[in-house]
Every structure is written in C-alpha cells, then in structure tokens.
N, C-alpha and C positions, 0 to 999 in steps of 0.2 A: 248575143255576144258571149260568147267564151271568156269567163273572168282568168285570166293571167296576170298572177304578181311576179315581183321581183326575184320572190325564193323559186320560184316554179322554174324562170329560167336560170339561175345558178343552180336550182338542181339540174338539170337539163345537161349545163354545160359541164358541170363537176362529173355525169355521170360521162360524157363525154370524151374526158379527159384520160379518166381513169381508164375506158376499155382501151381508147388508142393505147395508156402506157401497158397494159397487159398486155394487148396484141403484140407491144415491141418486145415485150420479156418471153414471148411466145415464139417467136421468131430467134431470137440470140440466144437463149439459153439450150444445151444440151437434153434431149428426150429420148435418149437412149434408143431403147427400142418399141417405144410407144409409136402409135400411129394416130391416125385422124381415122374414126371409123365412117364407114358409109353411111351409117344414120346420120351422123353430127356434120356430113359431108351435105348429106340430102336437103340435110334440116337449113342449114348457112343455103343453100344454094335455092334450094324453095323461098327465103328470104330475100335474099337479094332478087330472085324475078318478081317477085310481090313489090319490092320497092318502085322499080323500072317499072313496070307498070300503072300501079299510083302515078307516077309522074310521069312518065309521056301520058296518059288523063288526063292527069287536072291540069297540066302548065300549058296546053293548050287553049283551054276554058278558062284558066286564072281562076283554078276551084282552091285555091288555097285553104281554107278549110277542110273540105274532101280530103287534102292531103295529109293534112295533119292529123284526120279521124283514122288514114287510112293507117298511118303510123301509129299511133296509139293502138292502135286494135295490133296489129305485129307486136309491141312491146307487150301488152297485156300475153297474146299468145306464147312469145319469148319466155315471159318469164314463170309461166305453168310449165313452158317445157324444160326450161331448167332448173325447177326445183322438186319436180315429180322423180328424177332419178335416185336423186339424193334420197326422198322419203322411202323409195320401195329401197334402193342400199340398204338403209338402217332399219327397216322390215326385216330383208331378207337374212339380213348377221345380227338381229336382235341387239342392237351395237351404234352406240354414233362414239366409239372412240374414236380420236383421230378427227372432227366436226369441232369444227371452231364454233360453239354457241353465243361468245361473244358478239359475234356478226350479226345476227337472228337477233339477240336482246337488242342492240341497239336499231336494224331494219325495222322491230316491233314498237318499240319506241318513237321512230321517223313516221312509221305509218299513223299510229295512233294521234301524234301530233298534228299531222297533215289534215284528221277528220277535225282534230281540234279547231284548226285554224279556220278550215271549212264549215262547221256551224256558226262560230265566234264572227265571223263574216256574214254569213245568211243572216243570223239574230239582227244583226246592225243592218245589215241594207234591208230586212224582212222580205226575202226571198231566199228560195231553194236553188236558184241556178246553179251556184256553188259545187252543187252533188248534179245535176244532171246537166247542165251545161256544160260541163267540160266530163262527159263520159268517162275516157280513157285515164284520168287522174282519179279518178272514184274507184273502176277497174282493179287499176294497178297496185291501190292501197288496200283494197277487199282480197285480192288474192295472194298480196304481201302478209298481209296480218293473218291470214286463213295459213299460207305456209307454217309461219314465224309458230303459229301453235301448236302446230303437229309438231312444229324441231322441237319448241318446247315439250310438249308432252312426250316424244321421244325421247328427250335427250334426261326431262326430269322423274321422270314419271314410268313407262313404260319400260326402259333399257337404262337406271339408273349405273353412273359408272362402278366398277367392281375395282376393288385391288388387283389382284389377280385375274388375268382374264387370257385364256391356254384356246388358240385357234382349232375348231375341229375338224380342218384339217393336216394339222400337224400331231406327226407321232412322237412322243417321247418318250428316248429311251433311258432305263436308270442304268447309271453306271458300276459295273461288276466289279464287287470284290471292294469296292468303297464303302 
C-alpha cells in the first residue's frame, strides 16, 4: 500500500491550483512578441498523449495505481525538464541575475522536509515503505533537492551577484566632448 497523508494531498491540490491560476495569467496577459516554441509545444503535447494513454489502460482494468505511477513518473519527468533550461541559462551567461533564489531556498526546504517526515514515519512504523512505496514522491524530492543545489551553488557560489554587471552583447558608447 502507498502511504499517503493529508499534506501529500494538499500538496497535490495546492500544486493544482496554482498552475490552473498561471495558465489563466498565461492566457490574459499580453506576450508581446513571444511565442510558444516547438520544443515547449512538442514537450505539452508529448504529455498530454502520455496522459490519454495511462488512462484509456488502466480505467479499463481499474489499474488505479498503474495510473497514478504512471503520473508520478510524467511529473518526475516534468520537472527535470523544467529546471534543466534554467541550469544550462545561468551556465551559458555565467549569470542568474534576474532568478529568483528565494523560490529554490524555500522548494529546498519543502524537499528536505518531506525526507524528514518520510524517515520520522519509517522510524515509527519500522519500515522503509515510506521511500519506496510511494516511488514518484521519493523521485520528485531527490531531483528537487539535486536542482535546488546547483541554483544554489549557482546562484552563491559559482556566478556570485556583481554590482555592475555590462551585457557582452551590448556596446557602449562614451560620450564626446563630456
């Protein structure tokens, strides 16, 4: 059996919540001349037939489980692919100005917790199910906390922020006779 608590499904549903309200801010707000690229196009659309799939499977079998592995393993995927851009960005401009680290310190914090609760549980029932029973919540904190350190060591460590900091793409010209 899959140990699920209370918080697991309020995260669940919190996390829920929040992409519906982004997708709405996605949708109403002005993006200029921004587009949806083909990869981010491929990538959603790769997704969503991975869902449909999952589920005309199991809800035929009543694999309910199956299905929920099969999501966990999508979000686990999701979110390597969404925070692999951002690392090779702040790679490529030696640079996370502009990267909110507040987000990262406290996701490192959520993750770290989550292992917390996850032993402080096993120790009391004297079992590991905890960590492999529910795969994709194991997953999703190991490649959370694995991110969260590279933004950290990015953000503190490697590309710490500069006062001044002159784009090398941009030339600048001095002004004559000033």
């Amino acid at each position: 059996m899959i140990p699920v608590a209370a918080n697991d499904v309020a995260f669940s549903f919190h996390a829920v919540l929040l992409t519906a309200f982004t997708l709405f801010q996605i949708s109403i707000y002005d993006r200029g001349n921004q587009k949806v690229s083909k990869i981010a196009l491929a990538i959603v659309s790769v997704s969503w037939l991975s869902v449909a799939v999952c589920v005309f499977v199991g809800i035929p079998k009543h694999s309910w489980l199956w299905i929920a592995s099969c999501f966990n393993a999508l979000q686990v995927a999701m979110t390597v692919t969404k925070y692999i851009p951002q690392a090779v960005m702040n790679f490529r401009r030696k640079s996370t100005i502009g990267f909110s680290i507040g987000n990262i310190l406290l996701d490192l914090f959520g993750g770290l917790t989550n292992y917390g609760q996850m032993a402080v549980q096993s120790i009391d029932q004297n079992s590991w199910v905890n960590f492999y029973g529910n795969i994709g919540k194991t997953l999703l904190s190991l490649v959370s906390i694995f991110f969260d350190i590279l933004f950290i060591v990015q953000h503190y460590v490697l590309y710490p922020s500069r006062k001044e900091v002159v784009s090398p793409n941009l030339d600048v010209e001095e002004p004559k006779g000033h």
